[in-house]
DRENVOLUM-744096 format. One record per residue (C-alpha): residue in three letters; x, y, z. Coordinates in steps of 0.1 Angstrom, whole numbers, padded with zeros to 4 digits, always signed. Layout:
ALAXYZ...
//
This chain:
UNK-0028+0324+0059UNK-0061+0310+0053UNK-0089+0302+0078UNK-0074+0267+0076UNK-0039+0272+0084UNK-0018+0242+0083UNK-0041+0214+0090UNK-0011+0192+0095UNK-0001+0209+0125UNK-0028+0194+0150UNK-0014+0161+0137UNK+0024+0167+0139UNK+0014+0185+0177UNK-0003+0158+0186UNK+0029+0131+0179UNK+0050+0155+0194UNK+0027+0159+0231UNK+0029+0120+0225UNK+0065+0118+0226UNK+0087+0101+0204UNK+0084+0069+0195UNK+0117+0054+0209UNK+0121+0041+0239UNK+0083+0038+0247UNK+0071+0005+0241UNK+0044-0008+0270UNK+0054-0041+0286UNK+0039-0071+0276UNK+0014-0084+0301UNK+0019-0118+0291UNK+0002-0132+0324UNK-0036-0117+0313UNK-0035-0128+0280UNK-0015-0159+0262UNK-0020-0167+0225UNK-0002-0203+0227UNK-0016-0226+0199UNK-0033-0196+0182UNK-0026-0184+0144UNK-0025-0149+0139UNK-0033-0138+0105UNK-0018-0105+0090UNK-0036-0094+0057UNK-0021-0073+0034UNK-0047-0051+0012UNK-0024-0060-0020UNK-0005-0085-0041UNK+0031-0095-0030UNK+0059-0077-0032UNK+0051-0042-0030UNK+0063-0022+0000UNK+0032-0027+0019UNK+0038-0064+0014UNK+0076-0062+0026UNK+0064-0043+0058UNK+0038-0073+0064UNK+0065-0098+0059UNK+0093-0079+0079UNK+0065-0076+0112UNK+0055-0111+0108UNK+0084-0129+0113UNK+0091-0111+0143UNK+0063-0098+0163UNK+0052-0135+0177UNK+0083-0135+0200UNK+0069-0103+0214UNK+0036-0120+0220UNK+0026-0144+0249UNK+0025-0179+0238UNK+0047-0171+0206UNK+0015-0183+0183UNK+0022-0189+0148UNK+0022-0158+0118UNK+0012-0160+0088UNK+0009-0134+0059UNK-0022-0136+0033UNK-0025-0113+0006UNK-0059-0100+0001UNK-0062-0076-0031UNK-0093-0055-0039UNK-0104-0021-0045UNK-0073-0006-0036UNK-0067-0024-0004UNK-0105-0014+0006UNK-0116-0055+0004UNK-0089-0056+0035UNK-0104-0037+0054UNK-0137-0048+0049UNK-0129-0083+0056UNK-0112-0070+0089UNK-0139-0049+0100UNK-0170-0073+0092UNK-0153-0107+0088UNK-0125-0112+0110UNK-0122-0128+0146UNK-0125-0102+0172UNK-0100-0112+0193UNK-0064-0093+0182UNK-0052-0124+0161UNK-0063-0109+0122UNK-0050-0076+0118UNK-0045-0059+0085UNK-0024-0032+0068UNK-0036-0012+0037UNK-0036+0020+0018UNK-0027+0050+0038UNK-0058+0069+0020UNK-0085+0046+0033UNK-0091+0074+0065UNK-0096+0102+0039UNK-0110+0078+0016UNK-0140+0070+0040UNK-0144+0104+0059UNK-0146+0116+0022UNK-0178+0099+0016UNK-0163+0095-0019UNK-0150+0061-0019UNK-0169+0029-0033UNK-0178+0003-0015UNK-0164+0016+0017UNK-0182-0008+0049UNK-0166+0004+0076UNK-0158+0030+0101UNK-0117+0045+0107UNK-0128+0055+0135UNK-0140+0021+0154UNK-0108+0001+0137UNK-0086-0016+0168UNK-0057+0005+0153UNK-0023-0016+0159UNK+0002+0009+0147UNK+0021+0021+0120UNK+0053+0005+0108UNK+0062+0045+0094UNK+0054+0079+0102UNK+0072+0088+0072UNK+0099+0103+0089UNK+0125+0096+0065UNK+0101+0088+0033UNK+0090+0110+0007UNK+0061+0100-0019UNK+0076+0103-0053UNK+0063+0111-0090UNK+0087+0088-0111UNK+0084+0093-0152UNK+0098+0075-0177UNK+0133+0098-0194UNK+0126+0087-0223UNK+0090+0109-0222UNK+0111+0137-0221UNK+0099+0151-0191UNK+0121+0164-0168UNK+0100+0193-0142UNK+0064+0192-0136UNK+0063+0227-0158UNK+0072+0204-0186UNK+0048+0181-0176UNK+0019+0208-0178UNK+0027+0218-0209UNK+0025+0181-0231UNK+0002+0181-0256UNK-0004+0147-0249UNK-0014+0129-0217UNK+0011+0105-0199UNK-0002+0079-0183UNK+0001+0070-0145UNK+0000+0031-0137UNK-0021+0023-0101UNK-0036-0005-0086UNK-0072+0007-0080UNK-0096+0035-0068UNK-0089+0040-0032UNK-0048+0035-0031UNK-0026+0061-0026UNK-0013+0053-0063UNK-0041+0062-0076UNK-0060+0090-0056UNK-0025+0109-0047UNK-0022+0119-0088UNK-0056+0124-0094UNK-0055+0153-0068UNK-0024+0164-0081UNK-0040+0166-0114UNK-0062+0187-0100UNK-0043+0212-0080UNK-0015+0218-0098UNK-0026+0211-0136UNK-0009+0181-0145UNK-0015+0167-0183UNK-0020+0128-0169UNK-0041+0100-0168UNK-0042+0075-0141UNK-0048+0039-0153UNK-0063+0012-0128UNK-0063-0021-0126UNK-0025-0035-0116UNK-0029-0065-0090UNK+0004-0049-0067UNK+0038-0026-0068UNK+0057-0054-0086UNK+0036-0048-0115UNK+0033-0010-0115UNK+0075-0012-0115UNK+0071-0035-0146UNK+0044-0018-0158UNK+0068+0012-0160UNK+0103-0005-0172UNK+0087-0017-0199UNK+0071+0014-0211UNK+0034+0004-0212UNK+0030+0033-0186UNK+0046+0069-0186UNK+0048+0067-0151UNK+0036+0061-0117UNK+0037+0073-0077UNK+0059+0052-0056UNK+0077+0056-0018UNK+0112+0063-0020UNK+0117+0037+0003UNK+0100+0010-0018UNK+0121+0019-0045UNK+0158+0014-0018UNK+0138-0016-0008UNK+0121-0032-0039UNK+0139-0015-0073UNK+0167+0000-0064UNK+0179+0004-0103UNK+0157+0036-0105UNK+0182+0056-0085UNK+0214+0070-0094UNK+0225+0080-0127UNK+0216+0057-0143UNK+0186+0052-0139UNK+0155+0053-0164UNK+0135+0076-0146UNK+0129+0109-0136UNK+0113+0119-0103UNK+0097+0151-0109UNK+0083+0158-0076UNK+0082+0150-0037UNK+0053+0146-0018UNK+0043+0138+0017UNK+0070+0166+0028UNK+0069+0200+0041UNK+0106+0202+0032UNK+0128+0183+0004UNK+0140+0150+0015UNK+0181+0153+0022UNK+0187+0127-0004UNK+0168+0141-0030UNK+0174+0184-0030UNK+0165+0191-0067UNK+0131+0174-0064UNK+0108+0202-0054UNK+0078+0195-0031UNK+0042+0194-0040UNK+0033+0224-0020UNK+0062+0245-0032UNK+0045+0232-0067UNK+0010+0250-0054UNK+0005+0280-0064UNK-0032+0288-0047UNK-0035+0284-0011UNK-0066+0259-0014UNK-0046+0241-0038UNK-0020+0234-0011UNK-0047+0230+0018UNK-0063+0203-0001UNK-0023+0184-0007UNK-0021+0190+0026UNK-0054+0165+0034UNK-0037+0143+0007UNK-0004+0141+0029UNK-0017+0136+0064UNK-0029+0098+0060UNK+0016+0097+0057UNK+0019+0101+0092UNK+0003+0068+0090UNK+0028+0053+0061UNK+0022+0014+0065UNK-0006+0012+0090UNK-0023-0016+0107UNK-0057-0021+0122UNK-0076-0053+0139UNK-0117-0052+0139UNK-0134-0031+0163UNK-0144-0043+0197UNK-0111-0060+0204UNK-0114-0069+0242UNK-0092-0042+0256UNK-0063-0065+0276UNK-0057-0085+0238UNK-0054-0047+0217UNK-0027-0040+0247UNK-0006-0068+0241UNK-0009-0070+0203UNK+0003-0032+0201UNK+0029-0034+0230UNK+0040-0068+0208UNK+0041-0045+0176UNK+0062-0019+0189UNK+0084-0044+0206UNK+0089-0066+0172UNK+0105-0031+0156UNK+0130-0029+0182UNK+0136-0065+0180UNK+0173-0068+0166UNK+0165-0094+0136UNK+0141-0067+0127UNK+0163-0037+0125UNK+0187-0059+0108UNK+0160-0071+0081UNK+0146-0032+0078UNK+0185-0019+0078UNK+0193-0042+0048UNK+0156-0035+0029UNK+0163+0000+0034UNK+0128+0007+0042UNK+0122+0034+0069UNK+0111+0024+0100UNK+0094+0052+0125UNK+0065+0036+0142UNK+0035+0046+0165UNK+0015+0027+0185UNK-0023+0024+0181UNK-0034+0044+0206UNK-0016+0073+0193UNK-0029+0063+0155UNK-0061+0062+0168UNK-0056+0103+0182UNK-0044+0111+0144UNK-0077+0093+0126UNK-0098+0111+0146UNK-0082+0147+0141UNK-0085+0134+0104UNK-0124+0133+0110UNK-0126+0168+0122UNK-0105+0179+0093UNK-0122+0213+0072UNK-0156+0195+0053UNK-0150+0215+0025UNK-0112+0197+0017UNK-0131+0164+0018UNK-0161+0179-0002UNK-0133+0190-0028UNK-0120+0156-0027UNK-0153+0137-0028UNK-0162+0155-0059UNK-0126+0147-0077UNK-0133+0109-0070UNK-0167+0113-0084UNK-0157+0123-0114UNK-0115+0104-0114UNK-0118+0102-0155UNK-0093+0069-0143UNK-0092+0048-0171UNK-0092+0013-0169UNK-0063-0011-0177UNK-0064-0026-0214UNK-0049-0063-0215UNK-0042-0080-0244UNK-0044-0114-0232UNK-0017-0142-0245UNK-0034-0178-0239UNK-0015-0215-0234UNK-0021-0246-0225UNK+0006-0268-0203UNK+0011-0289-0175UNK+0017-0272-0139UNK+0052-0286-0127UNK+0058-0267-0098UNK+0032-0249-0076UNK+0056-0220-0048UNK+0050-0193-0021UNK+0033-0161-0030UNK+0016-0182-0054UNK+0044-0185-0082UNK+0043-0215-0107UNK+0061-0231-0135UNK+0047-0247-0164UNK+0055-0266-0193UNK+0043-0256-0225UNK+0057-0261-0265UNK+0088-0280-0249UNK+0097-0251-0227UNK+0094-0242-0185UNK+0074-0210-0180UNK+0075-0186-0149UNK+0041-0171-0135UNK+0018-0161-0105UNK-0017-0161-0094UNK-0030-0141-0065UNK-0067-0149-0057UNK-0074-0110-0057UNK-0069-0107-0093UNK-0064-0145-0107UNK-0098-0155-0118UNK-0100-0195-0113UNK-0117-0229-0121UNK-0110-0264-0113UNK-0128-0291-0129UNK-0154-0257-0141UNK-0156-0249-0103UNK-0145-0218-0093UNK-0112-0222-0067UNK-0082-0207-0049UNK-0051-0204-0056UNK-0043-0235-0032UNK-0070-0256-0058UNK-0038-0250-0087UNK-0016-0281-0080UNK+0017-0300-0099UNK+0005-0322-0125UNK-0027-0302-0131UNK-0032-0291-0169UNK-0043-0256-0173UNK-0054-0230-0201UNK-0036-0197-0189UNK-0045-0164-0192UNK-0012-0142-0191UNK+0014-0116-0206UNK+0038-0138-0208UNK+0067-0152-0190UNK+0069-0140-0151UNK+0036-0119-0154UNK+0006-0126-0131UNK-0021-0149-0148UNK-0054-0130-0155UNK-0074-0166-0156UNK-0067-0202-0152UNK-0090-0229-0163UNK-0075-0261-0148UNK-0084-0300-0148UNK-0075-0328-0125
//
């Protein structure tokens, strides 16, 4: 054993002298606090429809009967620099009060204790943490590649004489970082490539073979594309990570540390798998007024024993093991005092991610805008026929009348120049008129 040890055992000790999760949800003090006529705002660090995104949804239409007042929920999508814009706008930006809170990438603890990531302007360890929707208790973090590569064991995958290449969002998200360090302990012929607005994409990005591959949760796949399991299924998963033992449901899949074959290799996977014990977490701004962060966590660990939630999560098949923010707050701060060599190691990986950027090739049309949904999907008409597309004002650049907008400035009627793939992709750019 090294003078390290397993660093993950401080954290799993300290869930355990916690106690488990069940069955120890704080009352709600609803007579010290009330949140009647209030809007609380839950951010989400990417675009819809990735498993971040479905945890958002799944907490938001429940936790406001947990909360005094029942106030209204809403979910905005806020993408950027791999969730790190979230965060940014919660910690600087966002009422101090309990009623913005915000979930993002796992990483963004490491990520900032690091000292490696860009543009990082805030501090883990003043965030009002909420809770986590996962511990990972039933998850495993997956490395899914195309069959058609003909790649079928990470051996093969060291030996290719030619790179495959990894789809992610941005620098910063677990997508991204997770392989990169990967790469780098265990030897991995890949390149990353960055700049996918959410999970929806990085599963098209995959299916339709413009990427070799990508990381994804195994319960975002149950949840969100469930036609990658079973035998029939166009992809390999190559290896498990995020677990000290192989997931029941997937025995032939060998984990990353069993992968490891130095034991600073597996120390630094095992920095890389802590931030799992905090799977879907999410944090308010710092300086919450202490009686408001009391109610908004007891109110998060009350809205995932509430039974239209366990339903909902049941049906999603997404894996639901959460902590409360105090004891998320205990796990950040043993991630601070983590070895400062491991983050050094990491730091310099990031400095140098040789991550190339995504190459678009950029269809452009002109049509009317007919129909204007949620999660900002639209329909257009163009050459006689109704188009399918999205904007999300992360990643949509757009102009109005040559003003830059939102995506709520994009109405029905409105004709636009578009910036897309083609039918049911995101638009790149919009360029609209009145």
């Amino acid at each position: 054993m090294t003078k390290h040890g397993n660093i993950l055992r401080p954290l799993a000790a300290a869930l355990v002298a916690a106690g488990a999760y069940a069955g120890l949800t704080v009352p709600v003090q609803a007579q010290d606090v009330n949140f009647k006529g209030k809007t609380f705002r839950v951010i989400v660090g990417y675009a819809p429809g990735g498993g971040y995104d479905i945890y958002a949804r799944s907490l938001a239409r429940y936790i406001n009967n947990h909360l005094p007042g029942k106030p209204t929920v809403i979910v905005q999508n806020m993408v950027g620099a791999g969730s790190v814009q979230a965060v940014n706008y919660i910690y600087n930006q966002a009422p101090k009060d309990g009623t913005q809170f915000a979930t993002f990438s796992r990483t963004v603890p490491v990520l900032a204790f690091s000292g490696g990531g860009k543009g990082i302007r805030f501090d883990p360890l003043k965030l009002t943490w909420i809770g986590t929707s996962s511990s990972y208790q039933d998850d495993a973090y997956l490395m899914a590649v195309r069959k058609d590569r003909g790649v079928s064991s990470v051996g093969e995958l060291r030996k290719l004489p030619k790179e495959l290449k990894f789809a992610s969002t941005s620098f910063g998200s677990t997508g991204h970082d997770v392989p990169l360090v990967l790469r780098d302990t265990l030897g991995l012929n890949i390149q990353v490539v960055h700049g996918y607005p959410g999970g929806s994409t990085l599963y098209l990005a995959v299916d339709r073979g413009e990427m070799d591959g990508r990381m994804v949760g195994y319960s975002s796949v149950k949840s969100a594309h469930p036609e990658w399991l079973g035998k029939d299924s166009p992809v390999n998963f190559l290896m498990q990570f995020a677990r000290d033992t192989r997931h029941p449901d997937l025995p032939n899949v060998p984990t990353a540390r069993e992968l490891a074959s130095r034991q600073a290799d597996r120390d630094l996977i095992e920095l890389m798998e802590a931030p799992y014990f905090l799977a879907r977490p999410f944090a308010a701004p710092p300086d919450v007024p202490a009686a408001n962060a009391k109610v908004v966590r007891a109110a998060f660990m009350a809205a995932h024993k509430d039974p239209g939630y366990v339903k909902e999560a049941t049906k999603l098949k997404i894996d639901v093991s959460p902590l409360d923010g105090e004891r998320v707050a205990k796990i950040v701060e043993r991630m601070s005092k983590m070895p400062r060599e491991l983050y050094d190691r990491y730091a310099k990986i990031l400095a140098n991610p040789k991550s190339a950027p995504r190459q678009v090739e950029w269809k452009i049309v002109e049509g009317k805008i007919t129909k204007v949904a949620k999660k900002g999907r639209f329909e257009f008409e163009s050459g006689g026929k109704t188009m399918k597309s999205r904007m999300n004002n992360g990643y949509t650049k757009i102009q109005v009348d040559g003003k830059k907008a939102k995506t709520k400035s994009v109405k029905a009627g409105m004709n636009c120049k578009i910036w897309w793939e083609g039918n049911n992709t995101y638009a790149g750019q919009m360029e609209c008129a009145k």
